[in-house]
C-alpha positions as CSV (number, residue, x, y, z in Angstrom):
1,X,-0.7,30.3,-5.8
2,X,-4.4,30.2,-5.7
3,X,-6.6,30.2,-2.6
4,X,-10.4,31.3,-3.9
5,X,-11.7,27.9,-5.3
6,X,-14.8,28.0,-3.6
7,X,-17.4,25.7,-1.4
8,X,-15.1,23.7,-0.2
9,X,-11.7,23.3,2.4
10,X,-8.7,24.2,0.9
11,X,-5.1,23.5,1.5
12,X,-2.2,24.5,-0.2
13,X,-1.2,20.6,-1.3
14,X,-2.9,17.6,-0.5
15,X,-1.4,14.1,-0.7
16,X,-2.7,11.1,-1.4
17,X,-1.3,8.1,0.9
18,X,0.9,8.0,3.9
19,X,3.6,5.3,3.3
20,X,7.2,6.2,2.7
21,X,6.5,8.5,0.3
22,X,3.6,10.4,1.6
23,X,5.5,10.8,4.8
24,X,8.8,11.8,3.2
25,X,7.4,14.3,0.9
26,X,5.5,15.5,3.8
27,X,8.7,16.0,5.7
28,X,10.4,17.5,2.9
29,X,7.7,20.1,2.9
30,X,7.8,21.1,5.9
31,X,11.4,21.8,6.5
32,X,11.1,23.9,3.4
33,X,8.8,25.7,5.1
34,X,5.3,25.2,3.6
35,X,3.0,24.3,6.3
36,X,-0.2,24.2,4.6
37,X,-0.6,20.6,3.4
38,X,-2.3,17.6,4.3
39,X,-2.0,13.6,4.0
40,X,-5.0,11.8,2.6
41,X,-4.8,8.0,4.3
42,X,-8.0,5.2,2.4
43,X,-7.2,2.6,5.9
44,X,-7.8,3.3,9.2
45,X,-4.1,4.3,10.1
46,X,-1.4,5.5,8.2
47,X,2.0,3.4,7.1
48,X,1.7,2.2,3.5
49,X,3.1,-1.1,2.0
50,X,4.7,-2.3,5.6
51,X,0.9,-1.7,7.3
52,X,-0.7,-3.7,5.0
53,X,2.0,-6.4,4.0
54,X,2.0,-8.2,7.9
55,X,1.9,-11.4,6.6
56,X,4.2,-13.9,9.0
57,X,7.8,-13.8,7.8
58,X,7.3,-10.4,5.9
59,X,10.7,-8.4,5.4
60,X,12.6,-5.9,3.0
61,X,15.0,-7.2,0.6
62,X,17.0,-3.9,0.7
63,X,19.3,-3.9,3.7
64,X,18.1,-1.8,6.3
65,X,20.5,1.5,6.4
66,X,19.8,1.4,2.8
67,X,15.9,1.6,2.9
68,X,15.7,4.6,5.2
69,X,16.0,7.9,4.6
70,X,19.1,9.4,4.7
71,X,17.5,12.5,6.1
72,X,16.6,10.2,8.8
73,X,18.9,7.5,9.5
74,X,18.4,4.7,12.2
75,X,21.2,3.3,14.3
76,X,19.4,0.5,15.9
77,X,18.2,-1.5,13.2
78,X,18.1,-5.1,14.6
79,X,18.9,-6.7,11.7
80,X,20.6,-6.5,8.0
81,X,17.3,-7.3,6.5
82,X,14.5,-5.6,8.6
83,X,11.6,-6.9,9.7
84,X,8.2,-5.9,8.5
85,X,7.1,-4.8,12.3
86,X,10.2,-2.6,12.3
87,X,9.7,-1.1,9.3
88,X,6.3,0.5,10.0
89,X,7.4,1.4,13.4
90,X,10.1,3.2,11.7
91,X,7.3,4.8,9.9
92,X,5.6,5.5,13.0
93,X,8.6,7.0,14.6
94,X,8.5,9.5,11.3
95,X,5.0,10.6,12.2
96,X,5.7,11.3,16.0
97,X,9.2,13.2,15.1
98,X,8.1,15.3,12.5
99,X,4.5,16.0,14.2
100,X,2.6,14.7,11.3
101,X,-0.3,13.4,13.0
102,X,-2.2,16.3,12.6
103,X,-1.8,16.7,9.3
104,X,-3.0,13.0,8.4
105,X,-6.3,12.4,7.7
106,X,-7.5,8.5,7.9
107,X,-10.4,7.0,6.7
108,X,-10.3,9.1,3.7
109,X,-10.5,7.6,0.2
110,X,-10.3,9.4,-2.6
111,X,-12.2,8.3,-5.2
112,X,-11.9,11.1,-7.8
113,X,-9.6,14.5,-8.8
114,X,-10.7,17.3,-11.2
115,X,-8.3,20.1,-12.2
116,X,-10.6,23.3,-12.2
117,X,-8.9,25.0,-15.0
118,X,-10.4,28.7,-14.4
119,X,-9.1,28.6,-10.9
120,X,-5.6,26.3,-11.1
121,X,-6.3,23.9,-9.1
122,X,-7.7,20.8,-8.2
123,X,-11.3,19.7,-7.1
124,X,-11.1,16.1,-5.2
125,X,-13.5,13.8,-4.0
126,X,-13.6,11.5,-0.8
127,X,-15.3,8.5,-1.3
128,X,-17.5,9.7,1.1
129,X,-18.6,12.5,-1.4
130,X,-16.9,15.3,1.0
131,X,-14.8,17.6,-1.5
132,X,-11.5,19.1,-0.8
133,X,-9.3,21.7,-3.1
134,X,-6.0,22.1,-3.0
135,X,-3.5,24.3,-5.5
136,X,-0.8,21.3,-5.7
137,X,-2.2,17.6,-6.3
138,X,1.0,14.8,-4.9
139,X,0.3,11.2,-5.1
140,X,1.6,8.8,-2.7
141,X,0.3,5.3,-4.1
142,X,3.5,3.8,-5.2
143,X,2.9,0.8,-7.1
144,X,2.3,-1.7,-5.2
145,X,-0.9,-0.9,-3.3
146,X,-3.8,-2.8,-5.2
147,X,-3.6,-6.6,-4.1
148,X,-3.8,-8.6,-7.5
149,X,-6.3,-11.1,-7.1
150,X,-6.2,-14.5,-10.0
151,X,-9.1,-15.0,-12.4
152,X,-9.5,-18.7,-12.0
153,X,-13.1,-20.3,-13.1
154,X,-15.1,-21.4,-9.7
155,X,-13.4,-19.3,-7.3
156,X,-16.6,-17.8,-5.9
157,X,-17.8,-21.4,-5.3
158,X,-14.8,-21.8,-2.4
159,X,-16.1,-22.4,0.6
160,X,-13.2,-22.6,2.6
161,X,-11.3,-19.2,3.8
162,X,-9.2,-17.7,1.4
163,X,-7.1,-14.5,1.4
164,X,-4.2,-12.3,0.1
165,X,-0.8,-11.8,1.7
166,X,-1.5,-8.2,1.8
167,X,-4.8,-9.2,3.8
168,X,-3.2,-11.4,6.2
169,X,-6.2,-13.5,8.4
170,X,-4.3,-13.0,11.8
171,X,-7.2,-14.7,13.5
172,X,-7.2,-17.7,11.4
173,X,-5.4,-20.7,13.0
174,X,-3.4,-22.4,10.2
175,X,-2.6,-25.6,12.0
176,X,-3.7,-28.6,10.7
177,X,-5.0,-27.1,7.9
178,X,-4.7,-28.2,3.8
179,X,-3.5,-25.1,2.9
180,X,-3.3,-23.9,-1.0
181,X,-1.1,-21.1,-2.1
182,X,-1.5,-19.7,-5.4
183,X,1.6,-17.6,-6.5
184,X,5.4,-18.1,-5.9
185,X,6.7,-14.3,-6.2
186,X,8.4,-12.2,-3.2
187,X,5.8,-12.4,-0.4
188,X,5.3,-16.3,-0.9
189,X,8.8,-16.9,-0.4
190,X,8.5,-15.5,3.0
191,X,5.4,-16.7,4.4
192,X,5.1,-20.1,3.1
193,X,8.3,-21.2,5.5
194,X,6.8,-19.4,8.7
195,X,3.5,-21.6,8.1
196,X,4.6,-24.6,6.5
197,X,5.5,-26.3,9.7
198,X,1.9,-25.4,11.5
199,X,-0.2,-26.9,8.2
200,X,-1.1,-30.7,7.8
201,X,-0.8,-29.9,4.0
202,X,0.9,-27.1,1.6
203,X,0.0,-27.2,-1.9
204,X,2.3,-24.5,-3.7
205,X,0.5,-23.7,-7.0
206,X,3.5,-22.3,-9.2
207,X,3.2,-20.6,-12.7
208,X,6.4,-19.9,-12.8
209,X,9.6,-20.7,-10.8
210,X,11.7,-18.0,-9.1
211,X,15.7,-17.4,-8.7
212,X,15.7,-17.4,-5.3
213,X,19.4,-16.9,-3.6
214,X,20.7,-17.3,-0.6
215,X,19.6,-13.8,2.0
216,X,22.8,-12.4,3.4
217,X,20.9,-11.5,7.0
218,X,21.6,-11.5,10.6
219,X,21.3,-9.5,13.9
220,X,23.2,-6.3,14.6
221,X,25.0,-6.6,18.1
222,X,24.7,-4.1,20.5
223,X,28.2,-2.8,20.1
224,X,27.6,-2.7,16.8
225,X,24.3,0.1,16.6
226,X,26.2,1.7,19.5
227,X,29.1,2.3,17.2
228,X,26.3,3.5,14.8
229,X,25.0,5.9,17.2
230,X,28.2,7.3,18.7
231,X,29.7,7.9,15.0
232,X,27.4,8.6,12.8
233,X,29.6,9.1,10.3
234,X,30.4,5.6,10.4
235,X,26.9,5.0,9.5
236,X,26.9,7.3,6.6
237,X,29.8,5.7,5.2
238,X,28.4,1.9,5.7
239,X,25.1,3.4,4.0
240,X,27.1,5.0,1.2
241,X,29.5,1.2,0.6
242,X,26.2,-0.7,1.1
243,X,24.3,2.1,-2.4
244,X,27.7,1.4,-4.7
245,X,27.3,-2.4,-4.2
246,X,24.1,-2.4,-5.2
247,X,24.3,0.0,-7.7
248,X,27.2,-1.8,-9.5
249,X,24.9,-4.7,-9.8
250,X,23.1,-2.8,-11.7
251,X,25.4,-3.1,-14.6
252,X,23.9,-7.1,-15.1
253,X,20.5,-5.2,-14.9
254,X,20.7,-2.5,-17.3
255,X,23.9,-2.4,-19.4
256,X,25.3,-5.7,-19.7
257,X,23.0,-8.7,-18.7
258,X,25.8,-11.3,-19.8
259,X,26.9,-10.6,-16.3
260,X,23.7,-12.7,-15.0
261,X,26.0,-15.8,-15.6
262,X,27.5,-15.1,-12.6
263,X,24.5,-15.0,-10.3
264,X,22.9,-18.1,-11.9
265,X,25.7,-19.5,-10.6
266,X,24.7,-19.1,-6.9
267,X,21.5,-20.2,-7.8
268,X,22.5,-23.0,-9.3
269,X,24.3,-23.8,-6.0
270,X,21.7,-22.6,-3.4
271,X,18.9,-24.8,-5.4
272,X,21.8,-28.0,-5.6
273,X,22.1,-27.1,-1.8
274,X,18.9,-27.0,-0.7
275,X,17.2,-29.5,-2.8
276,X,18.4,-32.9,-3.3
277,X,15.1,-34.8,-5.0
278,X,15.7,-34.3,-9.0
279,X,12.2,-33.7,-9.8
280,X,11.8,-31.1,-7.4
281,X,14.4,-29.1,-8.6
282,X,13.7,-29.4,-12.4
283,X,10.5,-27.9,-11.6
284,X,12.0,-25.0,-9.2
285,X,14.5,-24.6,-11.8
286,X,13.3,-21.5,-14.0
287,X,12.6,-21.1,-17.5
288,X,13.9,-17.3,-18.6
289,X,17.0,-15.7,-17.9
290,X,17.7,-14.3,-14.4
291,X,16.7,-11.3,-13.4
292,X,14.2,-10.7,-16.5
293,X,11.7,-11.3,-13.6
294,X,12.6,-10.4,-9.8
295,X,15.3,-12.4,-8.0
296,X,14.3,-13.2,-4.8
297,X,16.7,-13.7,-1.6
298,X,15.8,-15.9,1.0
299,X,17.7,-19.2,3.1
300,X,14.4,-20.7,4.4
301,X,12.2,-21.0,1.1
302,X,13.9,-23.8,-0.3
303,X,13.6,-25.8,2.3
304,X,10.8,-25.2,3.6
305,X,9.7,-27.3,0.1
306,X,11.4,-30.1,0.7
307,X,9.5,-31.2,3.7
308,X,7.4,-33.9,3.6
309,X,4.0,-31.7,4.1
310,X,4.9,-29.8,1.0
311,X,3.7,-30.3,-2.8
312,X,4.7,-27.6,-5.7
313,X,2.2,-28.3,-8.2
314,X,3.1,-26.7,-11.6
315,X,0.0,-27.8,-13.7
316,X,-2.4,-25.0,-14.8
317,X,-5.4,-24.5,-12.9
318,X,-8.1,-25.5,-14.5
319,X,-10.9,-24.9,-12.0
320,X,-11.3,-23.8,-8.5
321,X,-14.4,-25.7,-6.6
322,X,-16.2,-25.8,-2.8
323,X,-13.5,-27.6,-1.4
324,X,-10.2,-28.3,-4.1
325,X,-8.5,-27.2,-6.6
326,X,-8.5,-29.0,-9.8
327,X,-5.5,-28.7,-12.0
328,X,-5.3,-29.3,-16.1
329,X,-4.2,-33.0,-15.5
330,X,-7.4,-33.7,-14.1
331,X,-6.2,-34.1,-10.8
332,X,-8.4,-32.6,-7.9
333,X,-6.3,-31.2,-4.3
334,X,-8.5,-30.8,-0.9
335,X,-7.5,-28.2,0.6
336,X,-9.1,-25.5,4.1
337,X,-7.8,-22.7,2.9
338,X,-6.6,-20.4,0.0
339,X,-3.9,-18.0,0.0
340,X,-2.9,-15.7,-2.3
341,X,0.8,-14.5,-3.1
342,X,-0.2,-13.2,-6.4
343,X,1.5,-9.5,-6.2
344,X,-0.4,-6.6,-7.0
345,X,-1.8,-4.3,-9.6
346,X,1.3,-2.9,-10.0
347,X,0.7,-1.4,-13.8
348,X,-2.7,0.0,-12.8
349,X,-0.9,3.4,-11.2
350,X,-3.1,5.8,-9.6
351,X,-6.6,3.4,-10.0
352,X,-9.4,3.3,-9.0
353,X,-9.2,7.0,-8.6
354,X,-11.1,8.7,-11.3
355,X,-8.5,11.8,-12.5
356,X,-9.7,14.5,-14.8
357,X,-7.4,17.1,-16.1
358,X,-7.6,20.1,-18.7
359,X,-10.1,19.8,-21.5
360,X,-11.7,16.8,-19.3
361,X,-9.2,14.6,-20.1
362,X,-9.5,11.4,-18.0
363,X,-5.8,10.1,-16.9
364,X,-6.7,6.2,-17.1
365,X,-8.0,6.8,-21.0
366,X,-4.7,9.0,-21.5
367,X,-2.4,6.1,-20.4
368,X,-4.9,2.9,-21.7
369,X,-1.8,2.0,-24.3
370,X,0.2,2.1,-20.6
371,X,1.0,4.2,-18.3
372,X,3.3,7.2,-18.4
373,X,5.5,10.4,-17.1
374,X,8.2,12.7,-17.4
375,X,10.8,11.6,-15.3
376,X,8.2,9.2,-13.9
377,X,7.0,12.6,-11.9
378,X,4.7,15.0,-14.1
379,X,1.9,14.0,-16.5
380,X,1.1,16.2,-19.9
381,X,-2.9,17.6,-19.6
382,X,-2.8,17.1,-15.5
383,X,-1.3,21.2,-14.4
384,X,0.3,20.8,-10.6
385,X,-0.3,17.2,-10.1
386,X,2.8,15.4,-9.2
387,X,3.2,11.8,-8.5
388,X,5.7,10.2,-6.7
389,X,7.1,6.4,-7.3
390,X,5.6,6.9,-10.8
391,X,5.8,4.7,-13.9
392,X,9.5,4.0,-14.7
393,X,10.9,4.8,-11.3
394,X,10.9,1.0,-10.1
395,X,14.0,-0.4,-9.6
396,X,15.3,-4.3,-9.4
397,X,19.1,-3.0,-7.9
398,X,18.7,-0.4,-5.6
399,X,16.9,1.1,-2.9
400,X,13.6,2.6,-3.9
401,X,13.6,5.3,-1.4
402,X,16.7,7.0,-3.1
403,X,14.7,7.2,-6.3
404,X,11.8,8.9,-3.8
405,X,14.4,11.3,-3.0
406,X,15.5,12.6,-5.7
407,X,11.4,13.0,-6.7
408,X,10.9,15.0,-3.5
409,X,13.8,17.3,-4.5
410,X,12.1,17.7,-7.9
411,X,8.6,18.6,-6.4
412,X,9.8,21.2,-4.2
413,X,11.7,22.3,-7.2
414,X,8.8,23.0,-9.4
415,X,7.1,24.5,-6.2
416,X,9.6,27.0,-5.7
417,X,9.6,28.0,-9.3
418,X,5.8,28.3,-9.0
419,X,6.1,30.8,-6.0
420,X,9.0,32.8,-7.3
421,X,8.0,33.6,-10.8
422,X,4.1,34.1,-9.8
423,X,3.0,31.1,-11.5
424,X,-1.0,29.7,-11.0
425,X,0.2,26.3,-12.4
426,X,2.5,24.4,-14.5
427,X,2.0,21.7,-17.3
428,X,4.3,19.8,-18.7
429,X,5.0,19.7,-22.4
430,X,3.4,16.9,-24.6
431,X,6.1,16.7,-26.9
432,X,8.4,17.0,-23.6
433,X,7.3,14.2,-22.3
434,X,6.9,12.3,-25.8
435,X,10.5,12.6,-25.9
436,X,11.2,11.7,-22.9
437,X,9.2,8.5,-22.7
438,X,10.5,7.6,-26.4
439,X,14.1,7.2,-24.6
440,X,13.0,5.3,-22.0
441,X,11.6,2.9,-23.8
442,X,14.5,2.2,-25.6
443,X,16.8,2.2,-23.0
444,X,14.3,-0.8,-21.7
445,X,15.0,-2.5,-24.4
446,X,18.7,-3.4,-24.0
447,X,17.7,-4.3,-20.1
448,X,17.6,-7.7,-18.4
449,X,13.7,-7.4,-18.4
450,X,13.8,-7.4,-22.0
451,X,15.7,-10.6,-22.4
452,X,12.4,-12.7,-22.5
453,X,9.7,-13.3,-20.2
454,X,6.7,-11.6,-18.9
455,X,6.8,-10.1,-15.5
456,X,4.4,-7.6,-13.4
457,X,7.6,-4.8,-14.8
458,X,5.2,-4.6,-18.2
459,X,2.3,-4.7,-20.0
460,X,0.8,-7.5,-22.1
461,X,2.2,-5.5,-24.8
462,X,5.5,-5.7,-23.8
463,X,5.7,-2.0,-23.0
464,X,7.9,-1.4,-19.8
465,X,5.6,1.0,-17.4
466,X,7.4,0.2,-13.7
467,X,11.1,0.0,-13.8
468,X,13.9,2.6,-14.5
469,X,16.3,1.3,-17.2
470,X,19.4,3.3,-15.6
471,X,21.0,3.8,-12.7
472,X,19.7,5.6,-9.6
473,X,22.5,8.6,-10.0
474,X,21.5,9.3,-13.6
475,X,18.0,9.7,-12.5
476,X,19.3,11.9,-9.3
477,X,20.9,14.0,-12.3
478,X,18.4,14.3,-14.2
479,X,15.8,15.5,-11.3
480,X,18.4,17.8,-9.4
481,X,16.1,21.0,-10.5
482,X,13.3,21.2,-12.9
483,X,13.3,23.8,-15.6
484,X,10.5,26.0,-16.8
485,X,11.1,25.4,-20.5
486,X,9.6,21.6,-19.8
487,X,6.5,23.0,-19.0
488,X,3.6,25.5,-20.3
489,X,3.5,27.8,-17.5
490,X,0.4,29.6,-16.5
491,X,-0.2,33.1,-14.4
């Protein structure tokens, strides 16, 4: 590989983030013996998703043995369902193992990548202006990095505090407060029952009602993650039962949603359980087939909205002024503070970094009809930049860091190739990737997310740029080694 481009500090490959991915790829690297790379961090420390998501109540929905890597297992998780703290600590501990500190860089925003053709390899910009090069370009953004913020008429006229779940206001005292939440997705669920006992008032602005089921959670006992530690095989094995459950689940995701019957019925009973006032439960009772959005798992959300304290508004806003809410009935809500639990940018992979590839190609005018990959990994026009929890590598069954990897495997693959046949840089194959993306897309189509509702999964258009419309071991298959024929390979 190349390391001439001039003016400017050069590694071998640079990364862009430092959550699970950036972290695990950086791992990857370096037991396969490349030691010239470095992490990119935008915040002030590194950690990803479970740094910025510390919002009261915050949690993964993957049990816990599941969402760590298998490379690294952790016999001391305190609970089924980990905690957020836990989570980035477990991040933390990653850092400090594997020595990554030095080679993570915070503070350090990239606003823009250029692929220097003549020399194969990329030019990339801090925000600061400072420019790096680097032969192999990995991005660690994931999808879920951008908070999504509503476009409601008046908002700037709000006087009170307002914020998003992934911005949490630690310093703000909630109590006694007239608090408004806008958004009823994944972090909501979690946060509105840690803080609905502390506010005077929670006004729960819902757009659309969620399947929420019951959380199957509690604490491991000591004897328990001693067991864990003492056998490890024991632990591989409970990880390994825990990935077939969930992956068989996938058959009502992706091959026969019919099967959703059976899990509306538990939410059926979970919302009959929980919620005894009819009117309440006709408006928490959705309006699209299960799991055509994401199903949501939780024992205190429900209710937590049948206190007293707590109003779930379903009429559109209409305006947003210095102190209210007014909704399309006319009706106007005082409320302190605003909080948002709208998601994130999710479609909007790789923004707001400006990325240029050959013949000056700009990335976010190649994918402005959506966004798109072979195997969700490499991107035609963009030689030697690999991203990693690309478009159509989400999942709504399994463990995200399996799909991660199998992506790290396929990285080092195409690496290897690189270095063993002499190779400045590789490019996948338009009609390669045409191909590819052709099939995914109609895969989607015979998928629970195509049975009739919008979600943050797709575009306006209907086209399906986040989630993976198979199972996680086909995708293992089909990224267990890249081949050279994929790609236009350059000396």
């Amino acid at each position: 590989m190349n390391n001439n481009l001039p003016n400017a500090p050069h590694v071998q490959v640079l990364i862009v983030g430092s959550g699970f991915a950036g972290l695990g790829m950086a791992i990857q690297l370096q037991q396969a013996g490349y030691s010239d790379f470095l992490l990119l961090e935008k915040a002030a420390e590194p950690g990803g998703t479970w740094r910025d998501n510390s919002y009261p109540g915050a949690a993964c929905d993957v049990p816990s043995h599941l969402y760590s890597f298998s490379f690294e297992p952790k016999h001391d998780w305190s609970r089924k369902f980990a905690p957020q703290a836990e989570i980035h600590q477990y991040s933390l501990h990653l850092i400090s193992k594997y020595r990554l500190a030095e080679r993570i860089r915070c503070n350090a925003e990239v606003s823009s990548a250029a692929f220097v053709e003549e020399n194969g390899g990329w030019r990339v910009t801090l925000s600061d202006g400072e420019e790096l090069t680097c032969d192999v370009l990995i991005s660690a953004c994931g999808q879920l990095n951008q908070p999504a913020y509503p476009a409601l008429p008046g908002l700037a006229q709000f006087q009170g505090q307002a914020f998003h779940s992934a911005r949490w206001r630690h310093d703000l005292d909630l109590e006694g407060k007239r608090v408004a939440v806008i958004g009823t997705g994944a972090s909501a669920i979690q946060f509105v029952p840690q803080i609905q006992p502390k506010v005077a008032q929670l006004m729960l602005f819902q757009r659309s009602a969620a399947y929420v089921l019951s959380k199957p959670d509690r604490a491991y006992s000591r004897w328990e993650q001693g067991l864990f530690k003492r056998v490890p095989l024991l632990q591989r094995v409970n990880r390994g039962l825990m990935y077939l459950h969930h992956e068989v689940r996938g058959l009502a995701f992706i091959s026969l949603p019919w099967l959703m019957t059976f899990m509306r019925r538990s939410f059926d009973r979970h919302l009959r359980q929980h919620i005894t006032d009819p009117a309440l439960r006709e408006r928490l009772q959705p309006d699209y087939p299960m799991g055509c959005k994401r199903i949501l798992i939780s024992n205190d959300y429900l209710p937590a909205l049948a206190q007293p304290n707590v109003q779930v508004i379903t009429d559109t806003i209409s305006e947003v002024r210095a102190h209210s809410i007014v909704t399309a009935d006319g009706r106007e809500h005082a409320c302190d503070t605003l909080i948002y639990g709208t998601g994130f940018a999710a479609t909007e992979f790789l923004s707001p970094m400006h990325i240029t590839g050959r013949g000056g190609q700009v990335l976010n005018e190649v994918w402005r009809d959506g966004a798109e990959a072979y195997k969700g990994i490499s991107v035609s026009g963009f030689p030697n930049l690999f991203i990693l929890y690309g478009p159509n590598t989400n999942l709504g069954h399994n463990s995200i860091l399996y799909m991660l990897e199998s992506q790290f495997r396929y990285v080092l693959g195409c690496m290897r190739l690189m270095t063993q046949r002499g190779l400045r840089w590789i490019d996948v194959k338009a009609d390669t990737q045409a191909r590819y993306n052709r099939t995914v897309q109609a895969d989607s189509h015979r998928t629970i997310w195509e049975q009739g509702c919008t979600s943050w999964y797709k575009l306006a258009s209907g086209k399906n740029t986040n989630n993976w419309p198979g199972y996680t071991f086909t995708y293992r298959f089909q990224t267990r080694k890249p081949e050279l024929h994929d790609y236009d390979c350059h000396r």
